[in-house]
Backbone as ProteinMPNN parsed JSONL, in Angstrom:
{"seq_chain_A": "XXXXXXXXXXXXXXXXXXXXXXXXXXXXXXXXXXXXXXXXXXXXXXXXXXXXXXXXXXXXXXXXXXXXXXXXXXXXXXXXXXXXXXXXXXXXXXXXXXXXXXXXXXXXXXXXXXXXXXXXXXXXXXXXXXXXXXXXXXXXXXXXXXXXXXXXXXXXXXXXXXXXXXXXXXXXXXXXXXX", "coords_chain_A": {"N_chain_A": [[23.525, 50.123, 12.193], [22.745, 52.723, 9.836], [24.828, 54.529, 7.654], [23.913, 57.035, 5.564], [25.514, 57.416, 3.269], [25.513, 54.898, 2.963], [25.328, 51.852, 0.694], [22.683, 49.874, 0.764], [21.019, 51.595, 0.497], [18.581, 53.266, -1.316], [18.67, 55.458, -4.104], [17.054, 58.624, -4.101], [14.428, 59.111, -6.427], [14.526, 60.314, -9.322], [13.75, 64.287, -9.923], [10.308, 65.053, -11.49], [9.154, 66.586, -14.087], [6.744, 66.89, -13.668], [3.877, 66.694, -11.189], [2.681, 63.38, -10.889], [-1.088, 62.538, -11.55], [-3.344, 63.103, -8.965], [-1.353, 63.058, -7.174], [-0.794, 65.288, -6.162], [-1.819, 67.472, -3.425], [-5.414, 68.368, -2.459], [-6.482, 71.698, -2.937], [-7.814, 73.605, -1.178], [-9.774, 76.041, -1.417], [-11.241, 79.026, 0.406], [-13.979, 80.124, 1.493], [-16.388, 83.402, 1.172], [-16.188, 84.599, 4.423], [-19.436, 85.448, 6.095], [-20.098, 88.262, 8.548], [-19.166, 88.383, 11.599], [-21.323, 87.456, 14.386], [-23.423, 87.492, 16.79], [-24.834, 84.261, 16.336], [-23.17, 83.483, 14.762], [-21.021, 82.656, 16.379], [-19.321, 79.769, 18.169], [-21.086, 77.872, 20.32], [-19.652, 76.044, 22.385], [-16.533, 76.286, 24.601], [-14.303, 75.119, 23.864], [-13.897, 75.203, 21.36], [-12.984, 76.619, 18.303], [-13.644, 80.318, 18.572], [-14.998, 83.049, 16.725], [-14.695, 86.371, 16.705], [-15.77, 89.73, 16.798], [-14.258, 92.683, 16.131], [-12.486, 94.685, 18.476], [-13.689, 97.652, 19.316], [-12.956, 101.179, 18.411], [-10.588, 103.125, 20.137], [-12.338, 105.878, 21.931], [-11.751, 109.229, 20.653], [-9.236, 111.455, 22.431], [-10.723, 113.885, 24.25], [-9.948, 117.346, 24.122], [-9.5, 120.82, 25.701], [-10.412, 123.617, 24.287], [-8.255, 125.844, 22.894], [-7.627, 128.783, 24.82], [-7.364, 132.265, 23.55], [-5.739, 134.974, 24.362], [-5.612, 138.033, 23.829], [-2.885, 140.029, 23.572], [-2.971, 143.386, 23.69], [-5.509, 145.19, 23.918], [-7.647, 145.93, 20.344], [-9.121, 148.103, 20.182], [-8.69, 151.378, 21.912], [-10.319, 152.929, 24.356], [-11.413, 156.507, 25.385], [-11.186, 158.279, 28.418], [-13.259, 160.082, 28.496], [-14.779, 158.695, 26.136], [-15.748, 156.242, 27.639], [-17.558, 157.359, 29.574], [-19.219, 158.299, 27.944], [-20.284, 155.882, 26.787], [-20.761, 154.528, 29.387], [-22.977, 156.236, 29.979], [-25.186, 155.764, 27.547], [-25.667, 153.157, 28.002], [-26.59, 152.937, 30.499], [-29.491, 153.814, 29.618], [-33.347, 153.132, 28.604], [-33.02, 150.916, 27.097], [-31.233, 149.046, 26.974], [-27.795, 148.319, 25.344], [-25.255, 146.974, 23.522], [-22.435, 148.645, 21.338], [-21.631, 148.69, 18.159], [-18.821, 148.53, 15.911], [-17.762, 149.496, 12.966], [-16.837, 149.533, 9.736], [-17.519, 150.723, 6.404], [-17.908, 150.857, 3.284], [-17.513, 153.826, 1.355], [-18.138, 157.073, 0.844], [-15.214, 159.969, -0.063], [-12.692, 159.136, 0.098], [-13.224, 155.731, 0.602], [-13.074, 154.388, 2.776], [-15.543, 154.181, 5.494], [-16.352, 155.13, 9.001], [-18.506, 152.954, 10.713], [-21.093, 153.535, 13.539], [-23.423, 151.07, 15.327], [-25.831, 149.685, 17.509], [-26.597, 146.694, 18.857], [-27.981, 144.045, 20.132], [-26.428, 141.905, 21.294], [-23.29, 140.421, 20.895], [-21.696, 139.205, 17.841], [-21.059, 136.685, 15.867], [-18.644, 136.064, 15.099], [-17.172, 138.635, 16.418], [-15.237, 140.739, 17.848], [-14.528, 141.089, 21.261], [-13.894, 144.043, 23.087], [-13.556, 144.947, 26.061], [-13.276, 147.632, 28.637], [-12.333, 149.352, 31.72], [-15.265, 148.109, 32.725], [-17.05, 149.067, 30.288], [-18.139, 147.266, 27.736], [-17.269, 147.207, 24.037], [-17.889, 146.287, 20.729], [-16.044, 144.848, 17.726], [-16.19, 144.452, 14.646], [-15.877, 141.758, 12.445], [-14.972, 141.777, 10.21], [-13.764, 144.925, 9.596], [-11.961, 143.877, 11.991], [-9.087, 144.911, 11.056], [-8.908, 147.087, 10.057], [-9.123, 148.559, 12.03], [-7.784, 148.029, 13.973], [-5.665, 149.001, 16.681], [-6.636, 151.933, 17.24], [-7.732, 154.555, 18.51], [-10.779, 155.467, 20.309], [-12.629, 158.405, 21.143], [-14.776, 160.715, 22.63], [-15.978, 163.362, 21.247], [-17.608, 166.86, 22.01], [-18.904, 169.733, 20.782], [-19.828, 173.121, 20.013], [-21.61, 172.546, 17.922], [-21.682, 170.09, 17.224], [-21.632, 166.444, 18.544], [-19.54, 163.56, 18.854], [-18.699, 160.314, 18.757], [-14.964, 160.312, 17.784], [-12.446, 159.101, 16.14], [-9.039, 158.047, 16.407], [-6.493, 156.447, 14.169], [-3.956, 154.786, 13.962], [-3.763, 153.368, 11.79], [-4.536, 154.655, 9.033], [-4.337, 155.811, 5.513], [-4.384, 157.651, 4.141], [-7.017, 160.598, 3.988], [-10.245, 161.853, 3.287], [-10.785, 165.614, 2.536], [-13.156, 166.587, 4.199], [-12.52, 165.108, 6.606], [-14.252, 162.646, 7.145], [-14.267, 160.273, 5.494], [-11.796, 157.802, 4.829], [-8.705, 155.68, 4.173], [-6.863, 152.873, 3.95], [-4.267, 150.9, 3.978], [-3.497, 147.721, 2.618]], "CA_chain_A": [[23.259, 51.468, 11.774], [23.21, 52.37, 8.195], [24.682, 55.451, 7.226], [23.122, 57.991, 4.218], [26.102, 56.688, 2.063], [25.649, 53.069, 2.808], [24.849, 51.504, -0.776], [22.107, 49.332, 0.473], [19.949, 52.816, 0.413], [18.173, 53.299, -2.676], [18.765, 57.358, -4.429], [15.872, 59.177, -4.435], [13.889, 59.138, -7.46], [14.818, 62.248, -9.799], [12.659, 65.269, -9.934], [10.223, 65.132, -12.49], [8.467, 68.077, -14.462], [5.192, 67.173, -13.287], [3.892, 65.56, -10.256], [1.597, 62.566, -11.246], [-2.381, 62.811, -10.676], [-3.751, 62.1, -7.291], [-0.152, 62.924, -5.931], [-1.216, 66.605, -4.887], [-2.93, 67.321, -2.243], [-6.462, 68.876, -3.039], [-6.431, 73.303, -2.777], [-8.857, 74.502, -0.499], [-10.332, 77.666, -1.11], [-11.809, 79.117, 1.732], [-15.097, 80.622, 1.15], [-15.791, 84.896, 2.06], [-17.195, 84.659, 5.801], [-19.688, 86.39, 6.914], [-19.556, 89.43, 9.226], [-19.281, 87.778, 13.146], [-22.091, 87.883, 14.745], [-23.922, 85.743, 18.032], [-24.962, 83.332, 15.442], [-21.545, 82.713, 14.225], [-20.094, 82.221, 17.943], [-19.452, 78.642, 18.629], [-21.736, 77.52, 22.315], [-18.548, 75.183, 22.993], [-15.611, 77.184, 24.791], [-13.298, 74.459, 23.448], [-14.586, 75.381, 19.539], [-12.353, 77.786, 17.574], [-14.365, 81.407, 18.19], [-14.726, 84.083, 15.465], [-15.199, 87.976, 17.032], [-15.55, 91.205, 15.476], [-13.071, 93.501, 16.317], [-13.033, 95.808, 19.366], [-14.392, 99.325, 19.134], [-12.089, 101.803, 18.596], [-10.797, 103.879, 21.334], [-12.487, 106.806, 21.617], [-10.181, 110.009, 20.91], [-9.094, 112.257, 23.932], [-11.126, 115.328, 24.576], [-9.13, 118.637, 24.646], [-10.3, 121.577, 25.937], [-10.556, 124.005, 23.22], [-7.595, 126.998, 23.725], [-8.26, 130.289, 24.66], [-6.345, 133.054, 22.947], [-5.78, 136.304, 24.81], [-4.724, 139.389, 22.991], [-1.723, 140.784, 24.653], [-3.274, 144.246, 23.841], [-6.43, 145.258, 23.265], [-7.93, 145.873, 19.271], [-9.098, 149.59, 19.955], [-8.84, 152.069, 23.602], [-11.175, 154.244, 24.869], [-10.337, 157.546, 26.464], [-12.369, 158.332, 29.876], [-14.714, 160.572, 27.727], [-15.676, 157.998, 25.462], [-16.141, 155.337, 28.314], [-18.145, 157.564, 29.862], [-20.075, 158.556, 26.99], [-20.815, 154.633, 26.869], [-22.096, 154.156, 30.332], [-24.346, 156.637, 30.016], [-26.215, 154.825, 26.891], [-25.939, 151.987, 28.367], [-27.775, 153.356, 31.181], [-30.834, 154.517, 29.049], [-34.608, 152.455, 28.686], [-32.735, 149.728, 26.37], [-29.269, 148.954, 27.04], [-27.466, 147.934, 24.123], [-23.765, 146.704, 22.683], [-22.153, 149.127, 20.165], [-20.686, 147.663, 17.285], [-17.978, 149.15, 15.417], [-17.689, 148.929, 11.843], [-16.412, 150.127, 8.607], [-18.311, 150.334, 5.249], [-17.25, 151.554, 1.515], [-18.145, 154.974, 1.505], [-16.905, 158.602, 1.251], [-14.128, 160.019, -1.18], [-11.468, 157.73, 0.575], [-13.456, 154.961, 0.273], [-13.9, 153.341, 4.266], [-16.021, 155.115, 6.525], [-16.658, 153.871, 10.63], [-20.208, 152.743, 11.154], [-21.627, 152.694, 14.49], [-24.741, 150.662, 15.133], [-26.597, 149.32, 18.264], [-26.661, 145.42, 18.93], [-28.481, 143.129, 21.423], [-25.636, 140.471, 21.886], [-22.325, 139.984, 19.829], [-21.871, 138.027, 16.75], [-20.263, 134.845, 16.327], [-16.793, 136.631, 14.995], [-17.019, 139.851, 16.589], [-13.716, 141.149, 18.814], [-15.291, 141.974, 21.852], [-13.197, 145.107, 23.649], [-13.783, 145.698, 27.505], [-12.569, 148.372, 28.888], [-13.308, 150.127, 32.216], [-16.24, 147.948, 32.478], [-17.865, 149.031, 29.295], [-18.056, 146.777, 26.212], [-17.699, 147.471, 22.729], [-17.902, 145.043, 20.1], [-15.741, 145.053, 16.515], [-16.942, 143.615, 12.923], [-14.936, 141.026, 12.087], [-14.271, 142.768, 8.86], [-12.954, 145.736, 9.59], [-10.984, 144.214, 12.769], [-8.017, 144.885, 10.404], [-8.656, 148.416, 9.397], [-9.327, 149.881, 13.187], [-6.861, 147.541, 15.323], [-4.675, 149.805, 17.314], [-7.193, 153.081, 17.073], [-8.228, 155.25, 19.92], [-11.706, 155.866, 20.402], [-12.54, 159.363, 21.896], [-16.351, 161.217, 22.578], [-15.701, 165.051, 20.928], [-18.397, 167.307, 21.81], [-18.582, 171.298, 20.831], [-21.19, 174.027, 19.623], [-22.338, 172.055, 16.473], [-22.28, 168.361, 17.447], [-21.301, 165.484, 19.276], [-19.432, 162.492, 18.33], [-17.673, 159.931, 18.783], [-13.97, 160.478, 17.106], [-11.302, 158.069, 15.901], [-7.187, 158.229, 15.784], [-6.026, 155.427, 13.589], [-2.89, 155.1, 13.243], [-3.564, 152.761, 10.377], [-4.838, 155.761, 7.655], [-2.729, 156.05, 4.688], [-4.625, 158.547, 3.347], [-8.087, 160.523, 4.517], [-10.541, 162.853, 2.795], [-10.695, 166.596, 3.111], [-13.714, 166.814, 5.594], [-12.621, 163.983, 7.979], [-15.982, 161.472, 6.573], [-14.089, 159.076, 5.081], [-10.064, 157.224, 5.077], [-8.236, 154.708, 3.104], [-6.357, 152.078, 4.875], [-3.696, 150.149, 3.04], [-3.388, 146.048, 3.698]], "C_chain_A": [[23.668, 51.652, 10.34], [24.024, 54.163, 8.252], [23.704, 55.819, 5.532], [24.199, 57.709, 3.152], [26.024, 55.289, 1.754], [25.156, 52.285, 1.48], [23.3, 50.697, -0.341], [21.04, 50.716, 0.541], [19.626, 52.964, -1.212], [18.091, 54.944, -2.97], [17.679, 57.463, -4.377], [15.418, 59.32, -5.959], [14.451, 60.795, -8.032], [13.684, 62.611, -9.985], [11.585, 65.205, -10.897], [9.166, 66.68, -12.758], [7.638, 68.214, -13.785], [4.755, 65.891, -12.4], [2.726, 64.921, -11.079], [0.117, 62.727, -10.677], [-2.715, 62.129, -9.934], [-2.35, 62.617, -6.715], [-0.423, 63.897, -4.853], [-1.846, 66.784, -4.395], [-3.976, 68.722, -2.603], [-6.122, 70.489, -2.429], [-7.433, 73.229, -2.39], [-8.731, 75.702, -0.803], [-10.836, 78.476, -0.132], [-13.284, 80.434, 1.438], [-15.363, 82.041, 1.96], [-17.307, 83.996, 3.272], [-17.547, 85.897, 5.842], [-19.358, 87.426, 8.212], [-20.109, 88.651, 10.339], [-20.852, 88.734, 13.443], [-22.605, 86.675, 16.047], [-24.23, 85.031, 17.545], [-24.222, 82.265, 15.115], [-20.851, 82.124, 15.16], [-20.394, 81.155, 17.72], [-20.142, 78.495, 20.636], [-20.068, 77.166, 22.891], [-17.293, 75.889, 23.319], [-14.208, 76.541, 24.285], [-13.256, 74.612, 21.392], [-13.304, 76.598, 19.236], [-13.634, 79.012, 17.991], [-13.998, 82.564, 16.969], [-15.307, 85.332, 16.33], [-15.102, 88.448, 16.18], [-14.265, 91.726, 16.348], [-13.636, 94.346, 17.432], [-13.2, 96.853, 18.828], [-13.344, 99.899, 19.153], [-11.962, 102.279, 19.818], [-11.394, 105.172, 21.195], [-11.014, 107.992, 21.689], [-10.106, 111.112, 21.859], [-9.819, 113.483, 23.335], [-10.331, 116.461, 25.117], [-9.682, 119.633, 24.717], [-9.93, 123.039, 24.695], [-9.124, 125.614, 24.216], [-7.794, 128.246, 23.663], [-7.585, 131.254, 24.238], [-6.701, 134.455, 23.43], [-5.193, 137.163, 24.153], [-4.494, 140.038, 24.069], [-2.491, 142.605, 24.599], [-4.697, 144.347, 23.386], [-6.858, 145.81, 21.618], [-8.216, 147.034, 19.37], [-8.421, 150.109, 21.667], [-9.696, 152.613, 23.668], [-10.5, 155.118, 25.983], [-11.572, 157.333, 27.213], [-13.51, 158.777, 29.696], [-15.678, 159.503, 27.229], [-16.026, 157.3, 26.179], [-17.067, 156.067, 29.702], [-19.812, 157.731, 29.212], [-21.435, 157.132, 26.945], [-21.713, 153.935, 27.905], [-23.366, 154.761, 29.758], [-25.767, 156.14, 28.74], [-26.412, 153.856, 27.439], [-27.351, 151.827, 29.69], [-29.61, 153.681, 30.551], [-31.87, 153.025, 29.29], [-33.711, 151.064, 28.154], [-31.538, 149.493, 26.459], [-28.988, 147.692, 25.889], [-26.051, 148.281, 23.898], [-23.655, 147.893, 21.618], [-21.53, 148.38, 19.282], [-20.03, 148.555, 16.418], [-17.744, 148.142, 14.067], [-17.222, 149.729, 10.907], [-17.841, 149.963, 7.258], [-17.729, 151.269, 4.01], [-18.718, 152.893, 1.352], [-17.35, 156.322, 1.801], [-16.213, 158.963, -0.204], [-13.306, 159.165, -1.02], [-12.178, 156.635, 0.63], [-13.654, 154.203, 1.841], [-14.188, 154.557, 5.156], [-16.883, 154.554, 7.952], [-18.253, 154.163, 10.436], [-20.628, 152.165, 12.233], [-23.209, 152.472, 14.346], [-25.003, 149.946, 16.542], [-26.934, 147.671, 17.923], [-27.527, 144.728, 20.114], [-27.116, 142.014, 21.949], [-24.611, 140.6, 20.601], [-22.24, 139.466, 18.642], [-21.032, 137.467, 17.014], [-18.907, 135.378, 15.722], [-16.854, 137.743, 15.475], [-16.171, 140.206, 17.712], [-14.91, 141.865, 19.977], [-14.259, 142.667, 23.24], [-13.781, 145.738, 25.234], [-12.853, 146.363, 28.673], [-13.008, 149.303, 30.301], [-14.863, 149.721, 32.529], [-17.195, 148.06, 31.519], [-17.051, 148.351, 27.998], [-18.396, 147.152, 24.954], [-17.468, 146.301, 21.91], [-16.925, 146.211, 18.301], [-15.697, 144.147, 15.587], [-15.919, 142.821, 13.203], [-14.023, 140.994, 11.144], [-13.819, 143.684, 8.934], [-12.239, 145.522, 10.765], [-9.503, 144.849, 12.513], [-7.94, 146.623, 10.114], [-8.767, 149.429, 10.926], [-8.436, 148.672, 13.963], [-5.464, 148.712, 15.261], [-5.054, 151.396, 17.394], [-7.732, 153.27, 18.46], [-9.454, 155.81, 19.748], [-11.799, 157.007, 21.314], [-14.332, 159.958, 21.595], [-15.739, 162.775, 22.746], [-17.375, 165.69, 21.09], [-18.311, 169.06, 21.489], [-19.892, 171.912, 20.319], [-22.071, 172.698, 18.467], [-22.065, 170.44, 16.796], [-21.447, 167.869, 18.091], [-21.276, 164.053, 18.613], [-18.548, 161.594, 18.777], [-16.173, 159.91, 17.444], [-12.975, 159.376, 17.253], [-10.039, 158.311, 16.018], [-6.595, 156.948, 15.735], [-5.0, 155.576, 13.144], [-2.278, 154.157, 11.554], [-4.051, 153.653, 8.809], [-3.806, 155.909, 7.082], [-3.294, 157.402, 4.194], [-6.543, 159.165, 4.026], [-8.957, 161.727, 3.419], [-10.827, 164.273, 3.504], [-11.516, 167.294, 3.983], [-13.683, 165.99, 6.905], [-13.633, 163.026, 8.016], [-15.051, 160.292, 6.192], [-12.133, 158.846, 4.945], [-9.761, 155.989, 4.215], [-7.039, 153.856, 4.151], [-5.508, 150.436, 3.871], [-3.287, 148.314, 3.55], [-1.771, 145.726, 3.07]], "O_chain_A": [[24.558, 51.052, 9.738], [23.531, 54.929, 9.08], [23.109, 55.08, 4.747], [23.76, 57.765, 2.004], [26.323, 54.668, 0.734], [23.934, 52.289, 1.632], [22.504, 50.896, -1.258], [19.908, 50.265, 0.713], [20.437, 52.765, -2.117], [17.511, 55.667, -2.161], [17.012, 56.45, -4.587], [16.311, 59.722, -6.706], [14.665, 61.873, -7.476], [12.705, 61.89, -10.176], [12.314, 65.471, -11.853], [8.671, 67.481, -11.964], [7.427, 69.269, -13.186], [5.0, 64.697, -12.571], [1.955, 65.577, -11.78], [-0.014, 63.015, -9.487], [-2.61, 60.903, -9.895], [-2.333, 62.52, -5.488], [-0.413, 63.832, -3.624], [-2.921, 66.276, -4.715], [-3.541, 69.827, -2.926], [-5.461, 70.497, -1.39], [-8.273, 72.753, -3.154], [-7.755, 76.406, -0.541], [-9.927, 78.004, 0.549], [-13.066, 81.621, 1.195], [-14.875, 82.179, 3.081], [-18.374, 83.39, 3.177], [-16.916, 86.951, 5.753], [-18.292, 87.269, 8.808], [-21.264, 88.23, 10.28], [-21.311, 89.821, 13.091], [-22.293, 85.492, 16.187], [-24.034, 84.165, 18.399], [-24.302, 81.037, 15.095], [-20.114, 81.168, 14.921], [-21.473, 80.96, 17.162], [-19.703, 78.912, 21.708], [-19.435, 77.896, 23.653], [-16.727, 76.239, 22.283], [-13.167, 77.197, 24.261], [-12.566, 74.058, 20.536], [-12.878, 77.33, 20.13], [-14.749, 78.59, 17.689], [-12.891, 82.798, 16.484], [-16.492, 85.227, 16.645], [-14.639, 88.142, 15.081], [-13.519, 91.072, 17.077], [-14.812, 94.705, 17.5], [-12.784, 96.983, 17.676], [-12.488, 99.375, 19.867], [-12.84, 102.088, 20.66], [-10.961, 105.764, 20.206], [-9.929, 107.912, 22.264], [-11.165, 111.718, 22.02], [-9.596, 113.981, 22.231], [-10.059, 116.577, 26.312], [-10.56, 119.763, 23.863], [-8.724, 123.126, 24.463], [-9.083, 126.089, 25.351], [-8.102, 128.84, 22.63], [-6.561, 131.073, 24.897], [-7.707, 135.055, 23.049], [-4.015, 136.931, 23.882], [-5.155, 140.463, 25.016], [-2.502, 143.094, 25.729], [-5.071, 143.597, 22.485], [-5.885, 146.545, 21.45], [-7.55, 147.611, 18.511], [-7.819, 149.344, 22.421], [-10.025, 152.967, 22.536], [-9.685, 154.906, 26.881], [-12.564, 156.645, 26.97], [-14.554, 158.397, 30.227], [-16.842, 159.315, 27.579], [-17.196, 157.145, 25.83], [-17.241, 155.405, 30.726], [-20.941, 157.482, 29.636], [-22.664, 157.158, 27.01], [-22.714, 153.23, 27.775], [-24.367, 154.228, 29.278], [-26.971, 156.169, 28.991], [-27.594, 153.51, 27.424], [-28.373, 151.153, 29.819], [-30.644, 153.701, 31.22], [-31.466, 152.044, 29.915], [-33.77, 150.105, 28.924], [-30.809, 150.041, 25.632], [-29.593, 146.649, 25.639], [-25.588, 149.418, 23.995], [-24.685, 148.174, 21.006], [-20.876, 147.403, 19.646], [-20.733, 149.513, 16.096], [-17.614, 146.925, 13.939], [-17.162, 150.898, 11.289], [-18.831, 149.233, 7.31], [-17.151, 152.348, 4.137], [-19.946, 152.927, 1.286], [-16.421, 156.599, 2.56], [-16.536, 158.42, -1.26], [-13.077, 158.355, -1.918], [-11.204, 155.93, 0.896], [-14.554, 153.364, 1.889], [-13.486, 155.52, 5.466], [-17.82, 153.756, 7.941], [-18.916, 155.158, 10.141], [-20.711, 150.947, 12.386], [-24.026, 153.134, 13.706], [-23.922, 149.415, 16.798], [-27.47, 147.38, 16.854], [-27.479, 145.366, 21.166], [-27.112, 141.467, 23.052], [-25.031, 140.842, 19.469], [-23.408, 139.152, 18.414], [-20.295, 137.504, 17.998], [-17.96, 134.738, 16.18], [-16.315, 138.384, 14.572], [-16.657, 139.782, 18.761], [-15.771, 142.723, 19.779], [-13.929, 141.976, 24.204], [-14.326, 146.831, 25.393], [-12.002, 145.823, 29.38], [-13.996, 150.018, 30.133], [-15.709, 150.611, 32.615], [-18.196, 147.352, 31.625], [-15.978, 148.626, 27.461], [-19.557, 147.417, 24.642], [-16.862, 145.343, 22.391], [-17.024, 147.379, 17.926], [-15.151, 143.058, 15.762], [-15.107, 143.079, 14.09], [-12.887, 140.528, 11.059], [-12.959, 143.663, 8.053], [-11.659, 146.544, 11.131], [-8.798, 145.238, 13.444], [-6.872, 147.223, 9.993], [-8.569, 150.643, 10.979], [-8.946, 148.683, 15.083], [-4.689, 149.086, 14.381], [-4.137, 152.198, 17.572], [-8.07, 152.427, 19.291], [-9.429, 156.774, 18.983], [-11.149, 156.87, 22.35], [-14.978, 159.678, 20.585], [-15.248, 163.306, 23.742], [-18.29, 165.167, 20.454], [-17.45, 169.621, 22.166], [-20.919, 171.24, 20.225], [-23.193, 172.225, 18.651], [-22.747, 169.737, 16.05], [-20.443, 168.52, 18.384], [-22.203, 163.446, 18.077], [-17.507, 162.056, 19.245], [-16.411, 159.513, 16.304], [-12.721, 158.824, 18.324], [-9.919, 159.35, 15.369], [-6.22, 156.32, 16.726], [-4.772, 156.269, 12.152], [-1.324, 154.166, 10.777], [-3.859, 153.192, 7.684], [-2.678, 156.083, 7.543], [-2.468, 158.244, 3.84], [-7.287, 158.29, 4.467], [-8.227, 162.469, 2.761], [-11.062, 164.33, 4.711], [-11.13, 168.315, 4.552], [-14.416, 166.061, 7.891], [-13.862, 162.556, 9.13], [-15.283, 159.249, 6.804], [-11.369, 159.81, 4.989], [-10.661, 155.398, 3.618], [-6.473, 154.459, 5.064], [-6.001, 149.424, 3.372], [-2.891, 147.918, 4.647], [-1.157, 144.722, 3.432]]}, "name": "protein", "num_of_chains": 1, "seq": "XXXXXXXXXXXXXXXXXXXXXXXXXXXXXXXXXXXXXXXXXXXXXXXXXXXXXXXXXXXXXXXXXXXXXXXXXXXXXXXXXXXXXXXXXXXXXXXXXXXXXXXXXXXXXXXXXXXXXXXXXXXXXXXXXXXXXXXXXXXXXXXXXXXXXXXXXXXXXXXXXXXXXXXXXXXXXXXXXXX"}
């Protein structure tokens, strides 16, 4: 047995700067592969194979959430939800829609109008069986208002009490509503 000190061992050669040519062993590059395909598969189950990649997973389906308002956006008194059947009752039955518009001395004044079907943002308020519908734009200026049906000698209307008015003009037409 020799040992690693035993003299008849010869030192290793010293390091030198630069290995001699031919010593290193040739650099492969590796050329870009194409994108896998049945082509590319090897037949032979003993062959290296190349896949693509699995499919993602698809991502979970959640059911979209429903958001109930703890209170409703206006009320109706018994008048006005009477008032309401009875249109509703008539030849064409038809949604009200509740709205605001710039107008008046105070500057917002309610605009009702007659609908076939909701819109795609519109608060829709059922009460008592009858539905009313509200803009999407002025949900802000009539949430928390009491709808009421006033009738007397000289006309018939429906009437508002908002407790959001900061300010109203002096025939009751038009209101101001601070954000």
């Amino acid at each position: 047995m020799m040992s690693a000190l035993s003299p008849d061992r010869h030192p290793p050669p010293p390091p030198s700067s630069k290995p001699a040519l031919g010593e290193t062993p040739p650099v492969v590059i590796p050329a870009a592969t194409p994108a896998p395909s049945a082509k590319t598969l090897a037949p032979h189950a003993d062959s290296p194979q190349i896949a693509a990649r699995p499919p993602r997973a698809p991502k979970a389906v959640r059911p979209k959430p429903t958001i109930r308002a703890t209170k409703a956006a206006i009320t109706l008194t018994p008048t006005a939800v009477h008032r309401l059947r009875m249109l509703l009752r008539g030849p064409t039955p038809q949604l009200i829609r509740i709205g605001v518009r710039n107008k008046g001395c105070a500057g917002l004044s309610y605009h009702l109008e007659y609908v076939e079907r909701p819109g795609k943002f519109d608060e829709v308020v059922e009460q008592d069986g009858v539905r009313v519908l509200i803009d999407s734009k002025a949900l802000f200026s009539i949430i928390g208002s009491e709808m009421d049906w006033k009738e007397d000698a000289l006309s018939a209307k429906f009437a508002f009490k908002n407790p959001n008015i900061t300010d109203a003009c002096g025939c009751g037409e038009s209101f101001t509503v601070d954000s």
